[in-house]
C-alpha positions in Angstrom: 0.0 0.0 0.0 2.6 2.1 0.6 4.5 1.8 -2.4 1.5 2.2 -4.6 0.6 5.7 -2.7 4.3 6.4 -3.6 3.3 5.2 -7.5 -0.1 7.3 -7.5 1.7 10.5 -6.2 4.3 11.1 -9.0 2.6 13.4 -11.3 -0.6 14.1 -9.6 -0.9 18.0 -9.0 -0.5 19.4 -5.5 -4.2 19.2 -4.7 -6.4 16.5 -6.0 -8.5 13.5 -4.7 -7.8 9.7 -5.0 -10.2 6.8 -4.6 -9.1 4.0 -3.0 -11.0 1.0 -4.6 -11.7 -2.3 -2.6 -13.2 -5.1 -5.2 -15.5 -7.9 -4.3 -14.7 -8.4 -0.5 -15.9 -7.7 2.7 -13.7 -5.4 4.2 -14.1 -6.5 7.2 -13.3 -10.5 6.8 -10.4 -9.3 4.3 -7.0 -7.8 6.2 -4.9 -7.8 3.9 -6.8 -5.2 1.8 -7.3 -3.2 5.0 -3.0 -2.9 5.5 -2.7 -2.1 1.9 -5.3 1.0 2.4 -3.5 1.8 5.6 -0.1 1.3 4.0 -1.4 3.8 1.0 -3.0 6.5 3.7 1.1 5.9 5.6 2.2 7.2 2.7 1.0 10.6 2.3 0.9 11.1 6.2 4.9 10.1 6.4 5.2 12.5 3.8 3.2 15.1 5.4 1.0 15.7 2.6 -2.0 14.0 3.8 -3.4 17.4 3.8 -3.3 18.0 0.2 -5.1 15.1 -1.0 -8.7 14.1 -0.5 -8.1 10.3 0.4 -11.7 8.5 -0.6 -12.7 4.6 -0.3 -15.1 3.1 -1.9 -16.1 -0.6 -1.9 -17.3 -2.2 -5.5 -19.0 -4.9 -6.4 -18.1 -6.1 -10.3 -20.5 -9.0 -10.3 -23.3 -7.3 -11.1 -22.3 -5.1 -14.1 -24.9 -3.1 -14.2 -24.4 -2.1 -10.2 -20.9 -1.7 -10.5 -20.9 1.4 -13.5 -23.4 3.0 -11.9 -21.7 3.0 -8.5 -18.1 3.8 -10.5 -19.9 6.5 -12.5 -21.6 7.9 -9.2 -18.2 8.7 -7.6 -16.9 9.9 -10.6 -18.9 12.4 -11.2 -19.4 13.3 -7.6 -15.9 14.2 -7.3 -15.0 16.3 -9.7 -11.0 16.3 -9.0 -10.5 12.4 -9.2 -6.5 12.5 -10.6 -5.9 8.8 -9.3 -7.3 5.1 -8.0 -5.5 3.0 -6.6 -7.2 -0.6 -6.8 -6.4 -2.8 -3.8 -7.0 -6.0 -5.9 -6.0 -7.4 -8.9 -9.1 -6.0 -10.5 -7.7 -2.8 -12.2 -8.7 -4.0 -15.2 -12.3 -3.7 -14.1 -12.5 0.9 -13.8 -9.7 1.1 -16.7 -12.6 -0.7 -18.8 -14.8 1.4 -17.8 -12.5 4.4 -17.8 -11.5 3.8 -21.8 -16.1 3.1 -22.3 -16.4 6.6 -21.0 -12.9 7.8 -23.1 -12.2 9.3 -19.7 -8.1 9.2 -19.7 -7.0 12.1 -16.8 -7.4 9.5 -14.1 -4.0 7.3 -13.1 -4.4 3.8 -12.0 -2.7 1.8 -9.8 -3.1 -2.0 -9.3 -1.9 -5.5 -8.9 -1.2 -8.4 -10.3 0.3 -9.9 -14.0 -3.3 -10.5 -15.2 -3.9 -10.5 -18.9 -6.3 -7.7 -19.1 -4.5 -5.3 -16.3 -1.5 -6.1 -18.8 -3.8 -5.1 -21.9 -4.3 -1.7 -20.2 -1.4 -1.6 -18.7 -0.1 -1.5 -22.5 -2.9 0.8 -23.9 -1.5 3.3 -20.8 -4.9 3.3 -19.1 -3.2 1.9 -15.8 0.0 3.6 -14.9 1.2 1.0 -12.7 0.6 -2.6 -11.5 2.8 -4.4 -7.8 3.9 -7.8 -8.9 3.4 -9.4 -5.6 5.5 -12.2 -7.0 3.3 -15.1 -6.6 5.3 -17.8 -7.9 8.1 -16.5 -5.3 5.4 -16.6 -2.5 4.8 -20.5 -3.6 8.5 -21.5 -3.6 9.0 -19.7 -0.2 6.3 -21.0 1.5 6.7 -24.7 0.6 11.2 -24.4 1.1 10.3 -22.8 4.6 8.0 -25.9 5.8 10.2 -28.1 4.3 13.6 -26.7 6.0 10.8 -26.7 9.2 9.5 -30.5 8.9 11.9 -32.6 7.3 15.5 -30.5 7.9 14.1 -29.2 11.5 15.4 -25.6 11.1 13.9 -23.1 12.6 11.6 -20.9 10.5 11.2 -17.1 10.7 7.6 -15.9 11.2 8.5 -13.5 8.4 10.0 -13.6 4.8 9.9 -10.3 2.7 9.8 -10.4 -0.9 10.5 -7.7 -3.3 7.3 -6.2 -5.1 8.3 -5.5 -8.8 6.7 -2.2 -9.9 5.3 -2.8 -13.7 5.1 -0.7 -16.4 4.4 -0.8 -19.7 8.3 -0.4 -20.5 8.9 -3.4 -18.6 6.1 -5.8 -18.7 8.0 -8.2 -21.2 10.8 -9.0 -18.8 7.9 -10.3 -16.4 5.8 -12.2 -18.8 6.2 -15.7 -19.1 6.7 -17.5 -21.8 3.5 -19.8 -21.7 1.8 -17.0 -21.4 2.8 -14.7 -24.5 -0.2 -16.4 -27.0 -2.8 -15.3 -24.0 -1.3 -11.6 -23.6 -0.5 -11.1 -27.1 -4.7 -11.7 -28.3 -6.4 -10.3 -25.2 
């Protein structure tokens, strides 16, 4: 969260808001979104410009299409000086759609995730950036560390940081595998 409220600030002017956008979860039940909107908000606090920028959330619902433009549209329009959303989930995809239907194109996106439509418009320069959470690295870490704990009977650390990749459309190639070229090449 942090680094993608370091992302969303480069090139935003001095005074503007931002939505934060939670996608199909309860908040509540779901943590991990709730450090990454914390982690965002640290950012311009640290910073000390917290007062600059209109920090709003919003929590959207893409199952229902019909709900989910008109609750998108709604905040749109309701505030005027949206420069940036930053998408807690790997659903950026979802407002950039919408975002290039309305041929609305001042807003900045952040997201996350190597999905083949975030990478479409990622590409198309509707989202600005996407965090690689690394989830092959998450895999291998996870399954080395209990094996190291049950069969070599180390002792494990209760945490393992991984790097988080920040994508753009300058660099997506080098983090695209090769399986995966036919699918991100026709979507």
């Amino acid at each position: 969260g942090y680094l993608a409220g370091k992302l969303i600030h480069y090139g935003l002017p001095h005074t503007c808001s931002i939505l934060i956008a939670h996608f199909d979860e309860e908040i509540s039940n779901a943590a991990h979104l709730s450090k990454k909107e914390q982690g965002f908000k640290n950012y311009f606090i640290q910073n000390h410009i917290d007062q600059q920028y209109n920090i709003v959330k919003a929590e959207l619902n893409s199952s229902n299409f019909f709900e989910f433009t008109e609750r998108l549209g709604g905040l749109i329009e309701s505030i005027p000086d949206l420069e940036g959303i930053f998408v807690t989930t790997s659903k950026a995809f979802e407002i950039a759609s919408y975002l290039k239907q309305r041929r609305i194109k001042k807003i900045k996106i952040v997201g996350y995730d190597l999905l083949p439509k975030n990478i479409h418009f990622l590409n198309d320069g509707l989202i600005s950036f996407l965090i690689n959470q690394n989830p092959k690295g998450q895999g291998y870490w996870g399954i080395k560390q209990l094996a190291d704990h049950l069969v070599f009977k180390k002792e494990v650390s209760a945490l393992k940081f991984l790097p988080l990749d920040i994508i753009t459309k300058e660099n997506v190639n080098y983090f695209i595998d090769v399986e995966n070229e036919d699918i991100l090449l026709n979507s």
